[in-house]
N, C-alpha and C positions, 0 to 999 in steps of 0.2 A: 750397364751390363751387369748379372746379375750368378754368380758363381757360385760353387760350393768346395768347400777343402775336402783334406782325407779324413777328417770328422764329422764330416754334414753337415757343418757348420757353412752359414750363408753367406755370402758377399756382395756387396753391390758395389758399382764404380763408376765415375763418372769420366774417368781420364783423369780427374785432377784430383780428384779426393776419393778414398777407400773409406765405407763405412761395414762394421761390422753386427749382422743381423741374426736373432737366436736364433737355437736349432730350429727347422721345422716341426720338428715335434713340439713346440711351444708356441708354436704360430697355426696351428691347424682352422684357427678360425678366422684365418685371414687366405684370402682367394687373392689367384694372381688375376693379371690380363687373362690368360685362356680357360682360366675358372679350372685350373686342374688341380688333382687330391692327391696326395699322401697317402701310401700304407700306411695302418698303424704299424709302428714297432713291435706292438702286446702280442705275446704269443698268444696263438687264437685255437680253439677246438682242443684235440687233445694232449696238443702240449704246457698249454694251459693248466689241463686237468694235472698233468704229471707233475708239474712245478709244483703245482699245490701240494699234493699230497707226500710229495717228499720234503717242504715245508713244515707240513702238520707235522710228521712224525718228528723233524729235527724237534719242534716245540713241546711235545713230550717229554721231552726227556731234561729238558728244562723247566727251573724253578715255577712255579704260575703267581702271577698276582693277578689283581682285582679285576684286570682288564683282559687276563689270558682267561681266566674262568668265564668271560661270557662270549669271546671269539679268540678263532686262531688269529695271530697275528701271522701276514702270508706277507714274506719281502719284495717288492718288486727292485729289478735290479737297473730299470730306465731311471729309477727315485732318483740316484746318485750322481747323474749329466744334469737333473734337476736340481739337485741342490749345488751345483755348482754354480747356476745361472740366477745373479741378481736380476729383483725387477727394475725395471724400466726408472730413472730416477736416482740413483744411488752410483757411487761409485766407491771406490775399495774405503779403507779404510785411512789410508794414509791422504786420500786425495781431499779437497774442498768438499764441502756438503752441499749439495744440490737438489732443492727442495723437491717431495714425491708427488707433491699432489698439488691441483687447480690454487690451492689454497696460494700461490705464490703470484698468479696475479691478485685475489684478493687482498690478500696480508702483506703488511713491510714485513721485512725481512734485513738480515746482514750477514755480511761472513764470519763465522767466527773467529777468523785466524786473524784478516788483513784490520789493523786499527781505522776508526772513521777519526774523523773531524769531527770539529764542533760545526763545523758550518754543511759537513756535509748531510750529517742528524739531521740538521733543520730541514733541509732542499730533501729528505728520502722522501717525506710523504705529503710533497704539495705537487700539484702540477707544476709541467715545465712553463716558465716561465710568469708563476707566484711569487712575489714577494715571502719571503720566509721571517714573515715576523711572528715573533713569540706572542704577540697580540692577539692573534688572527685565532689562537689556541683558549679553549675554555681548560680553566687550572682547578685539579680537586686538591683540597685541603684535608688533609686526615688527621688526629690524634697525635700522630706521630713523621708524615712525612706530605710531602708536596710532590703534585703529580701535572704534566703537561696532558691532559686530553688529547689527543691522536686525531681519532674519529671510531664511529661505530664499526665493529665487526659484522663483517658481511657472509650468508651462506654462499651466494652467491651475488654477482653485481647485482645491486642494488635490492635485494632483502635483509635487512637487517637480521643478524641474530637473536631472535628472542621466540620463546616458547613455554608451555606450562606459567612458573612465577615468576619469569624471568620479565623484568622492567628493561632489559637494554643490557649488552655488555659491549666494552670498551677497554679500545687499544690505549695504555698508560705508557708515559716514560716519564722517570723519576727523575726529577728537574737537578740533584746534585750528581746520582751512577749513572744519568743518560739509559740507565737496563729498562728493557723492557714488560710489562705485569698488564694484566687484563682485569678489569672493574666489571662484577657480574652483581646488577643490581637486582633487586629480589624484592616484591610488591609487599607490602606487608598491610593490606584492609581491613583482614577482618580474622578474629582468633584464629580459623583454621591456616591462615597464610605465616602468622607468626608463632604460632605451631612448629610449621614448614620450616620455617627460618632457622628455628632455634635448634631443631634435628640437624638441618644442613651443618650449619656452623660446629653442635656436639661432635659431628661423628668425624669432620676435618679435622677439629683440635683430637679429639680422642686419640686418632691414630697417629696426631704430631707428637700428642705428648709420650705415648708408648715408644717413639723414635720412627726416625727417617725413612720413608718407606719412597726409593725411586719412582713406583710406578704408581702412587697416587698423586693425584693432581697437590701443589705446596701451596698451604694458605699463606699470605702476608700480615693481613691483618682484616678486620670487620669493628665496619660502625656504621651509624646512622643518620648522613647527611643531611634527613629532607622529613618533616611533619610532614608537607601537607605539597604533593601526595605523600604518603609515608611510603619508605622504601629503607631497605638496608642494605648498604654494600659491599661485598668481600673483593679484596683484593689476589688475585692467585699469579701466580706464575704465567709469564707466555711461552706456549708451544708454537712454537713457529714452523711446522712443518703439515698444518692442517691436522686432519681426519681421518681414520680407517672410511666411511666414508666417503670420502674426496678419492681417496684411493679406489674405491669400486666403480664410483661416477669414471673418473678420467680412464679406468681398464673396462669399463663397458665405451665408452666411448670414442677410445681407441682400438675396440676389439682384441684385448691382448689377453694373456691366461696369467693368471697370480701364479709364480713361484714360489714352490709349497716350501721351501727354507724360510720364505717370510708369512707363508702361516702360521707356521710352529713359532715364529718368533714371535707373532702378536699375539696366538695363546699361550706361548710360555709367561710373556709379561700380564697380560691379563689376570689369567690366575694365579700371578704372583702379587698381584694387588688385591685378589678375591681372600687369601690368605692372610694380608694385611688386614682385610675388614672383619672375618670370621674367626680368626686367634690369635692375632696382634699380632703374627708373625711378619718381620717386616722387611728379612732376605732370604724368602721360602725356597732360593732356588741353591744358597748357598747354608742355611739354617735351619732347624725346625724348633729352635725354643722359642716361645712364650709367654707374656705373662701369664701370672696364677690366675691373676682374677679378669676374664676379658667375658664383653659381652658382647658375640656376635655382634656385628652389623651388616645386614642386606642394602645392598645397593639398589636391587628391584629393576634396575633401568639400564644394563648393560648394553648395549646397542652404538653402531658404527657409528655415529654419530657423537659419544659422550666419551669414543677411545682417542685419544690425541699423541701427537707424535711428535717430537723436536730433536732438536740436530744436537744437543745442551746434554752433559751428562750422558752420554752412548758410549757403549762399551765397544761396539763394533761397524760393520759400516751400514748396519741397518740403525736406522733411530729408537731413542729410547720411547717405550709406550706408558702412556699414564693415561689412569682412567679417570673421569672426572664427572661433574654434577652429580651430586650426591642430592639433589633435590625431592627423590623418592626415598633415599637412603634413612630405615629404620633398626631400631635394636630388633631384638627376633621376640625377646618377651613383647614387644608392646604393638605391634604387629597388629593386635583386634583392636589398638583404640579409637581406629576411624580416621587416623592423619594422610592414609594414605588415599582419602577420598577425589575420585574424580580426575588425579591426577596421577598418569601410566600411560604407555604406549599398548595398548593394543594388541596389535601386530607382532610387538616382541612378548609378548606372555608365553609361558608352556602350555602345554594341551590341556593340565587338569584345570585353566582359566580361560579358556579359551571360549566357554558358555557361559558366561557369568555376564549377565544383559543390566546387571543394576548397579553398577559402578563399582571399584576397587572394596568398597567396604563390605560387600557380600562376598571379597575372596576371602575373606577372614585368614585359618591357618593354610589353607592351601599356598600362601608365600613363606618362602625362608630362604636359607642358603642354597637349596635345592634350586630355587626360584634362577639365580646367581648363575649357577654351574649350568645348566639349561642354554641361558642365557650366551654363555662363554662359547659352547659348543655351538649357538645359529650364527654368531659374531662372525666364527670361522667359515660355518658354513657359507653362509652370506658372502665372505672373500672368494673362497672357490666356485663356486657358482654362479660369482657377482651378479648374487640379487637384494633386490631392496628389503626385504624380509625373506625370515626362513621357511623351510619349506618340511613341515612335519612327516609329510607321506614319502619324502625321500627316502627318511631314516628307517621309517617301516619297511621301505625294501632293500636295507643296509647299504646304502652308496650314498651317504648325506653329500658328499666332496666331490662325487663325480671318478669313474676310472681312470681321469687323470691324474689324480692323487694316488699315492703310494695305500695300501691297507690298513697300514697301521694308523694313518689318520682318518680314515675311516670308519676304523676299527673306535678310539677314542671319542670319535665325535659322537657316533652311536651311541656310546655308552653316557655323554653329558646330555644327547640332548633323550633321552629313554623316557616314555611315555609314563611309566611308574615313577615317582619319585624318589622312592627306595632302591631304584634298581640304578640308580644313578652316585656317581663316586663322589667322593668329599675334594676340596679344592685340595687339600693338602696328594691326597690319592693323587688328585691331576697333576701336579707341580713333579711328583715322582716319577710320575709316568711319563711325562714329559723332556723330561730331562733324560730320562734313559733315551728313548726313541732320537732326541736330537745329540744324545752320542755319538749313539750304533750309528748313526747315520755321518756323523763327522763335524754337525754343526756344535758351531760354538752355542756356549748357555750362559 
């Protein structure tokens, strides 16, 4: 049976168990038995109009920055039952972590709180009723440490993960911490590949050696197991919580609507990693110094797929985001020298690349950091609209997010993903502006 309280908040029951269901407003794309609809909540016609403009005028009379100079920011006052409602997958802060995305049938997993066994490590990733012998495991040998082979990481059952120069990457657990590290091996054939390599590897260590940046993915170590075929392997960190990604597949799949609390939260960490790679800033959201001497780094390849998420290191009960493959990731000076041939997504490029028919090396200067920030804003887009790519023509009619979203991340998003490159804000700009907005709004930063 199926109720609602004195807040409109849903109910279902069975006689035996209560469960509790978001507001309707955050289910509107979900039909019951009799296929019936919802008012919107939104004020519609001219009270609409009247909200606004008693908005605008409030915003007058306040300070303007970078993002009030090319829209009003208009408040919607439904935001604030939104931000109050996690997504699906999460629970408070104090409680167990419970993974958000498909990735948890893919991927082992553990609890962080409750201690394992030795014996139970062994039995996590074999089938029931496997012998769990250490045998049964292929062992990497490193420089410096000893790693049990898992097995391959999967996108989904049974596709392995590999893509661009990617030779395989692999689930590691470290034969004396039992912790778990992902092994992402990288083709190395022919100069342009060890090119490749040697970019990936610069601009990981670059931003280690500058210091500790949360939201970039943490290297372990890198070396070169294998002549023939040649291949090189870094060791990174495991996120154990999937994909931005995984997260859009499984809310398109369950028809659910992203909770704009945790958009703001995956571009606030985003571009709190875009900051890391462009002024070595490397707690943009608590810092703005620098080193003196930093040289850009473009990552080129932001996209739901390369953002990753773990339950390790969160400050709150959303997980921490780190971004990762740096596999296109170049300095900004060197940009023309052709490394980035051939290999880029498409799909995720900004509009002034979007006609460019003869491969990454005829984008010449048309990438930079601009490139980055673009990027950052279809990410988000991509969440609220859950699609598998962004959608340019939305932003030309300013609703990249959809009227479900509050204005003000509408407002933002317009403004990263802006068809001029100039007309588009610096990460550091976003990191400020972001932070304001998930204030005023109550969310934590």
């Amino acid at each position: 049976m199926t109720s609602y309280d004195w807040q409109g908040r849903k109910h279902r029951s069975n006689g035996h168990s209560h469960e509790y269901l978001p507001p309707r407003e955050q289910d509107v794309r979900t039909f019951d038995r009799e296929r019936r609809t919802e008012p919107s909540h939104r004020p519609q016609g001219d009270q609409q109009d009247a909200r606004h403009e008693s908005t605008r005028s409030s915003y007058n009379s306040q300070p303007r920055s970078y993002f009030d100079s090319r829209r009003y920011h208009l408040n919607d006052p439904s935001a604030r039952a939104r931000d109050q409602q996690a997504p699906a997958g999460f629970k408070s802060q104090q409680a167990s972590w419970i993974p958000l995305s498909p990735a948890e049938k893919n991927f082992p997993r553990h609890s962080d709180d409750a201690p394992r066994t030795q014996d139970a490590r062994r039995n996590k990733y074999h089938k029931e009723g496997t012998p769990p012998a250490d045998a049964r495991r292929s062992r990497l040998i490193t420089p410096h440490s000893e790693y049990d082979i898992i097995k391959p990481l999967e996108s989904r059952p049974g596709v392995p993960v590999a893509g661009g120069m990617n030779a395989g990457i692999f689930l590691l657990e470290h034969r004396s911490t039992r912790e778990l590290y992902v092994e992402k091996r990288l083709r190395m054939r022919d100069e342009t590949d060890c090119a490749r390599v040697a970019s990936e590897q610069s601009a990981l260590y670059e931003i280690r050696k500058a210091g500790s940046c949360t939201h970039i993915v943490d290297v372990i170590e890198a070396f070169a197991p294998s002549i023939s075929p040649p291949y090189c392997s870094l060791v990174l960190e495991y996120c154990n919580s999937g994909t931005v990604k995984d997260f859009i597949e499984r809310y398109i799949e369950e028809r659910k609507i992203t909770p704009e609390p945790f958009a703001w939260h995956i571009f606030a960490g985003v571009t709190a990693a875009l900051c890391a790679c462009h002024y070595g800033t490397m707690d943009a959201m608590h810092s703005t110094t620098s080193p003196r001497r930093w040289e850009p780094i473009c990552h080129l390849d932001v996209k739901p797929s390369n953002i990753f998420l773990t339950s390790t290191g969160r400050t709150n009960a959303y997980p921490r985001v780190v971004l990762g493959d740096f596999g296109c990731a170049v300095r900004e000076e060197d940009i023309d020298s052709g490394i980035l041939e051939q290999v880029y997504t498409p799909e995720w490029l900004p509009p002034e690349n979007e006609r460019s028919p003869y491969g990454a090396r005829s984008l010449g200067s048309s990438l930079g950091t601009y490139t980055d920030v673009w990027q950052a804003g279809a990410v988000v887009q991509a969440m609220c609209r859950l699609l598998s790519a962004p959608n340019q023509g939305l932003v030309e009619e300013e609703r990249p997010c959809g009227s479900r979203f509050t204005f003000a991340l509408n407002n933002v998003i317009s403004c990263c993903m802006a068809r001029d490159p100039d007309d588009r804000p610096t990460a550091v700009e976003l990191v400020k502006e972001i932070k304001r907005e998930m204030q005023k709004q109550g969310m934590s930063v």
